[in-house]
N, CA, C and O of each residue as an XYZ file, in Angstrom:
392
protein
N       0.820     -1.195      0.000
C       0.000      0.000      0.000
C       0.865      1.261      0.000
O       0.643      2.367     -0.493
N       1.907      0.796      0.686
C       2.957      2.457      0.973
C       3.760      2.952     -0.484
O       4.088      4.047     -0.942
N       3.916      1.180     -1.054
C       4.394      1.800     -2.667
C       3.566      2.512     -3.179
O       3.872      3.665     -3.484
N       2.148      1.957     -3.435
C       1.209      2.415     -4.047
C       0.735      3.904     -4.089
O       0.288      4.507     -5.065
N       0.946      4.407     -2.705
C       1.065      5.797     -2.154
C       2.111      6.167     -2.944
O       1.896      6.990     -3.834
N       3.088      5.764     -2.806
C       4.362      6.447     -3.131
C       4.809      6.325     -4.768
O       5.901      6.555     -5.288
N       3.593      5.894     -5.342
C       3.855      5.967     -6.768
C       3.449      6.954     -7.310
O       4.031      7.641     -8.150
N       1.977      7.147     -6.670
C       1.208      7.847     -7.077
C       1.873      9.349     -6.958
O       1.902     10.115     -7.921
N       2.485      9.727     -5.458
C       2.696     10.604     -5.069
C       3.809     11.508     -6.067
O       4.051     12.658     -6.435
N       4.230     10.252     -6.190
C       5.615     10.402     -7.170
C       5.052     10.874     -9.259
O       5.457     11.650    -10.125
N       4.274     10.126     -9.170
C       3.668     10.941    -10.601
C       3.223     12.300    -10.754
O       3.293     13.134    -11.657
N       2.585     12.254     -9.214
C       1.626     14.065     -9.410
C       2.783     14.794     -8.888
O       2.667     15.852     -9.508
N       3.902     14.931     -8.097
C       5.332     15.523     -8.798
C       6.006     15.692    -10.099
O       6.850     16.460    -10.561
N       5.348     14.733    -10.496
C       6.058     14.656    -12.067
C       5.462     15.301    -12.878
O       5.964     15.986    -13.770
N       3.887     15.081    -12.555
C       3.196     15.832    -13.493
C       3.441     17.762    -13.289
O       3.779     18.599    -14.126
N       3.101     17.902    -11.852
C       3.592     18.911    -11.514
C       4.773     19.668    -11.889
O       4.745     20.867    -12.166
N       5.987     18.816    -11.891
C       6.604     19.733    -12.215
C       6.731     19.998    -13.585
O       7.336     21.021    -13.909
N       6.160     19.086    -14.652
C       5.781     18.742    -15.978
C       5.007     20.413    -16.330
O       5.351     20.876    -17.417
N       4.282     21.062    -15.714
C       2.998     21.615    -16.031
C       4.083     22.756    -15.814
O       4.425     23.451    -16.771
N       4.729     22.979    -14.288
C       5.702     24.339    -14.148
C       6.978     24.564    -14.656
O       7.722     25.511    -14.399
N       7.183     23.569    -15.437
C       8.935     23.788    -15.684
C       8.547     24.884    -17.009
O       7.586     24.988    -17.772
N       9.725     25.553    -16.842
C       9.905     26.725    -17.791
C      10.534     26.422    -18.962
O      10.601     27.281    -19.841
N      11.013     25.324    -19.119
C      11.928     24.954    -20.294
C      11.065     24.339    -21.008
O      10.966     24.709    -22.178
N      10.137     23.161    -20.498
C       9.517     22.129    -20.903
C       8.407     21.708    -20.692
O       7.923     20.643    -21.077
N       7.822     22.724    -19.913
C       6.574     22.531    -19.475
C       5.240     23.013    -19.942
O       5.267     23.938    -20.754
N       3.960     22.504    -19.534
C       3.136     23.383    -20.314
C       3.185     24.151    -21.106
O       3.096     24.024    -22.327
N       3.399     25.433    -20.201
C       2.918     26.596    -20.463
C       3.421     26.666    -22.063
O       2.817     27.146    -23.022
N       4.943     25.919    -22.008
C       5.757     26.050    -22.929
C       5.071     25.713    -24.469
O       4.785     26.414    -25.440
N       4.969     24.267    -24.152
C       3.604     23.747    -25.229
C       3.026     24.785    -26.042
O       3.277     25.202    -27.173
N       2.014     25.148    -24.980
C       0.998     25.766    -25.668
C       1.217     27.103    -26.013
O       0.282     27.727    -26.515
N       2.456     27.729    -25.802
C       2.576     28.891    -26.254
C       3.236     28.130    -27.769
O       2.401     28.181    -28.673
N       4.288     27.591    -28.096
C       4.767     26.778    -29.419
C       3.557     25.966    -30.341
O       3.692     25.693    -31.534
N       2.428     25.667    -29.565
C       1.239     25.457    -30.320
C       0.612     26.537    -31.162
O       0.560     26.467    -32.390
N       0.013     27.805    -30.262
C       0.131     28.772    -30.680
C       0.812     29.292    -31.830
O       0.407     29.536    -32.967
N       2.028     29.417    -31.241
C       3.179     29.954    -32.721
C       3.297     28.923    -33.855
O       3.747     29.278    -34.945
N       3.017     28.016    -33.695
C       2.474     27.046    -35.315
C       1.386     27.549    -35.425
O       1.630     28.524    -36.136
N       0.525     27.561    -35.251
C      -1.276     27.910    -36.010
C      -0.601     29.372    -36.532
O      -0.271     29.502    -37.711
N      -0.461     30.245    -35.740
C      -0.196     31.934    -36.673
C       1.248     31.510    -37.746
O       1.533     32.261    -38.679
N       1.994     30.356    -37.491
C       3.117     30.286    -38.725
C       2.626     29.673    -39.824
O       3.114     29.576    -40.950
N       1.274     29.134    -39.233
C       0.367     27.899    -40.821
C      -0.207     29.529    -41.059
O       0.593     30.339    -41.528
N      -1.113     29.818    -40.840
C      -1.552     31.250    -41.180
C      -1.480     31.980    -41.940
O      -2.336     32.364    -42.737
N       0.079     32.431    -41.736
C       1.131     33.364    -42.403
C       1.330     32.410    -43.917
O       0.998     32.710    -45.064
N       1.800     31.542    -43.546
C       2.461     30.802    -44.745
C       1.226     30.842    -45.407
O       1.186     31.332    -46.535
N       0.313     30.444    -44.930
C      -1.016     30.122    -45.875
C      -1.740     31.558    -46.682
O      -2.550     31.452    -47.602
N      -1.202     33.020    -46.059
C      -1.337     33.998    -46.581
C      -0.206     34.337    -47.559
O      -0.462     35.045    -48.533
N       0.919     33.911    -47.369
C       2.089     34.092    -48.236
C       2.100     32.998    -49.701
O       2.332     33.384    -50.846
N       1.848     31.870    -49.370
C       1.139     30.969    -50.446
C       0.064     31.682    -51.235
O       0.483     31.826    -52.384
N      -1.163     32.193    -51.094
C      -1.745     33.081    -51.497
C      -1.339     34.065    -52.412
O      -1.870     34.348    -53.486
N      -0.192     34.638    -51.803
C       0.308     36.161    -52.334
C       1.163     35.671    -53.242
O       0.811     36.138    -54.325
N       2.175     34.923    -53.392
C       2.925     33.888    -54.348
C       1.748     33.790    -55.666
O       2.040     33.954    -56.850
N       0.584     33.532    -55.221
C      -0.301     32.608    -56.106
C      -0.730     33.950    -57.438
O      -0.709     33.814    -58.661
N      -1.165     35.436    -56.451
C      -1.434     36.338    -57.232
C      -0.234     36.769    -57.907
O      -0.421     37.511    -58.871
N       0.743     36.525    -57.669
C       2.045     37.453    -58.526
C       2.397     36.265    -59.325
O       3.453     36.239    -59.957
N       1.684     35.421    -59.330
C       2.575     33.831    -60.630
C       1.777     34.369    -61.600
O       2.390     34.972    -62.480
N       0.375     34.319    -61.714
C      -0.611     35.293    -62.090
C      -0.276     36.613    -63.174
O      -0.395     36.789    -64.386
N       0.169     37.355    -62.101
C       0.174     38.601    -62.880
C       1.896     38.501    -63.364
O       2.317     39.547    -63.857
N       2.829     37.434    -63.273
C       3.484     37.693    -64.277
C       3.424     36.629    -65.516
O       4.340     36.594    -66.337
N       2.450     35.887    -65.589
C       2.234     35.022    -66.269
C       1.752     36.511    -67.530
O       2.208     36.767    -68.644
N       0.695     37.197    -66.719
C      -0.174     38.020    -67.520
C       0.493     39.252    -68.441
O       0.008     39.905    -69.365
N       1.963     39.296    -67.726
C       2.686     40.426    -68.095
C       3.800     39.743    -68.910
O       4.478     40.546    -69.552
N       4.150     38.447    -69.035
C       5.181     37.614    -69.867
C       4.055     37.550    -71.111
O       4.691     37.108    -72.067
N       2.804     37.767    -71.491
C       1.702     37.394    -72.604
C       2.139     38.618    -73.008
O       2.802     38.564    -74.044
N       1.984     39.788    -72.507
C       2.346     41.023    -72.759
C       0.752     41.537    -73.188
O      -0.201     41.221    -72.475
N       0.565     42.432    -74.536
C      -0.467     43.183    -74.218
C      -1.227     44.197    -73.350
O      -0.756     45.270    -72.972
N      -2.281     43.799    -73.116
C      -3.012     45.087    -72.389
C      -2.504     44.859    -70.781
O      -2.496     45.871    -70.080
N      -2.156     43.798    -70.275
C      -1.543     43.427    -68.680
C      -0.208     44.548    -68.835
O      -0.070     45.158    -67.775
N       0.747     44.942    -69.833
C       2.094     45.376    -69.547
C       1.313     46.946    -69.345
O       1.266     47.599    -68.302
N       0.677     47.340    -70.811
C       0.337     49.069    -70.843
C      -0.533     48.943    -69.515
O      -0.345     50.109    -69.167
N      -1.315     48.443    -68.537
C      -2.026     48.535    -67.217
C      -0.875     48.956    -66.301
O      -0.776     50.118    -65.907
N       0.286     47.669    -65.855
C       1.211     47.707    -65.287
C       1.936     49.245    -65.509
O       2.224     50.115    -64.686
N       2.055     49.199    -66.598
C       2.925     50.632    -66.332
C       1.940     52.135    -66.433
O       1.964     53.204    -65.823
N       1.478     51.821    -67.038
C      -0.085     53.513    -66.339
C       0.284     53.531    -64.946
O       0.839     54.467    -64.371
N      -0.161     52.117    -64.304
C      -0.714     52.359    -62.817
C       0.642     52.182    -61.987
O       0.706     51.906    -60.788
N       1.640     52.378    -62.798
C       3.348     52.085    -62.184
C       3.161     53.688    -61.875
O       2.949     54.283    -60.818
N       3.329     54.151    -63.248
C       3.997     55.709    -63.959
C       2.574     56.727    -63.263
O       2.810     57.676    -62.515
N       1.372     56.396    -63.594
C       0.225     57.166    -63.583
C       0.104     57.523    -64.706
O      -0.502     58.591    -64.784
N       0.440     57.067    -65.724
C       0.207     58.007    -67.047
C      -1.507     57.535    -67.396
O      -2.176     56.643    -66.876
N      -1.841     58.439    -68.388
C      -2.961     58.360    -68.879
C      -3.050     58.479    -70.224
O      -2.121     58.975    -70.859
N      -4.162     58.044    -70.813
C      -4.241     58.181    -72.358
C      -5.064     60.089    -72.541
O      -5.492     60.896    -71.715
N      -4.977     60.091    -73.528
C      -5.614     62.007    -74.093
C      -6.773     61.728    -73.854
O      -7.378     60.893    -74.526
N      -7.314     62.374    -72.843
C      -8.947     62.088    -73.257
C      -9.469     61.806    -71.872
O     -10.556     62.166    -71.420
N      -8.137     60.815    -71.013
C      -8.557     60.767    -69.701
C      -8.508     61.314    -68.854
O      -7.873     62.357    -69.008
N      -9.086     61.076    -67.408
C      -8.859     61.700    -66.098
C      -8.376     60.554    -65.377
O      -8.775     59.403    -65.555
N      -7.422     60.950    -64.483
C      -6.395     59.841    -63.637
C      -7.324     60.180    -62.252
O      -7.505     61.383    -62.062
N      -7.893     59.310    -61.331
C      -8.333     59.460    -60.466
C      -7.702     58.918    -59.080
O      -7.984     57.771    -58.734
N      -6.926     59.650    -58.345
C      -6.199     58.864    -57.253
C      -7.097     58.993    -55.772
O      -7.463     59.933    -55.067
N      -7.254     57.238    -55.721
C      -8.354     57.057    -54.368
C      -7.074     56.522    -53.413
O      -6.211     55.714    -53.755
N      -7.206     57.224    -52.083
C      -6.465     56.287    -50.662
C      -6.865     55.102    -50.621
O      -7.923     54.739    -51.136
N      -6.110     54.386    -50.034
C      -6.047     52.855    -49.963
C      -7.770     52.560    -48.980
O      -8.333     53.262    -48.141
N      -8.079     51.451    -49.489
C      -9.342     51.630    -48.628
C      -9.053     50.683    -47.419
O      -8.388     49.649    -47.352
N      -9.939     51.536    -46.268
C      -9.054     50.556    -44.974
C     -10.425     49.815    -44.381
O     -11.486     50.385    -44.127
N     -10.136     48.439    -44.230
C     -11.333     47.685    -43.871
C     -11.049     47.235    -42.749
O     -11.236     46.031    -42.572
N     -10.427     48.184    -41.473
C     -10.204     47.163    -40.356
C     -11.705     47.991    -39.228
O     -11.978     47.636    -38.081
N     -12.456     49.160    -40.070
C     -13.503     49.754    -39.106
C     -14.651     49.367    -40.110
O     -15.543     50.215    -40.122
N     -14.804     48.572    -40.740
C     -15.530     48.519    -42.070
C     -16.794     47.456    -41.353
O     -16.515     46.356    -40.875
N     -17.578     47.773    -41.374
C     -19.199     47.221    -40.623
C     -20.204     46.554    -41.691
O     -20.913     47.253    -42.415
N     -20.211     45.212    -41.733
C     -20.803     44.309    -42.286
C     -22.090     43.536    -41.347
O     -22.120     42.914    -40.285
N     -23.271     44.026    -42.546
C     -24.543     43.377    -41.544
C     -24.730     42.271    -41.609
O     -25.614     41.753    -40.927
């Protein structure tokens, strides 16, 4: 019975100190859990952004109307006849959806 005590006693130390150690413990875990999900995230937004620029140089190696776009909206130039209209970036982080 006294082992039995003393096994037990001896695990919930272990676990214990399992949960507080600073190197290896919990807390540690789940903060490195954390920092994978926002590094899948990222990557998974950077995969994305890769995806639009394969895209638009696929569109700009065809050449045509993709290169004269690219460089208007590089340069700002305009054709005779037009008006160049410059809008601020639109910011959607106060932007209210019903």
């Amino acid at each position: 019975m006294k082992a039995l005590l003393l096994a037990a006693a001896l695990a919930v130390a272990a676990l214990v100190y399992a949960s507080f150690d600073a190197d290896a413990g919990l807390g540690t875990w789940l903060r490195l859990r954390a920092e994978l999900r926002e590094s899948q995230a990222r990557n998974s937004g950077l995969r994305a952004g890769i995806a639009t620029l394969e895209q638009e140089e696929g569109a700009l190696r065809r050449g045509g109307f993709a290169v004269e776009r690219a460089i208007r909206e590089e340069l700002g130039f305009v054709r005779e006849g037009e008006t160049l209209l410059r809008l601020p970036p639109a910011d959607h982080s106060s932007a209210r959806f019903p």
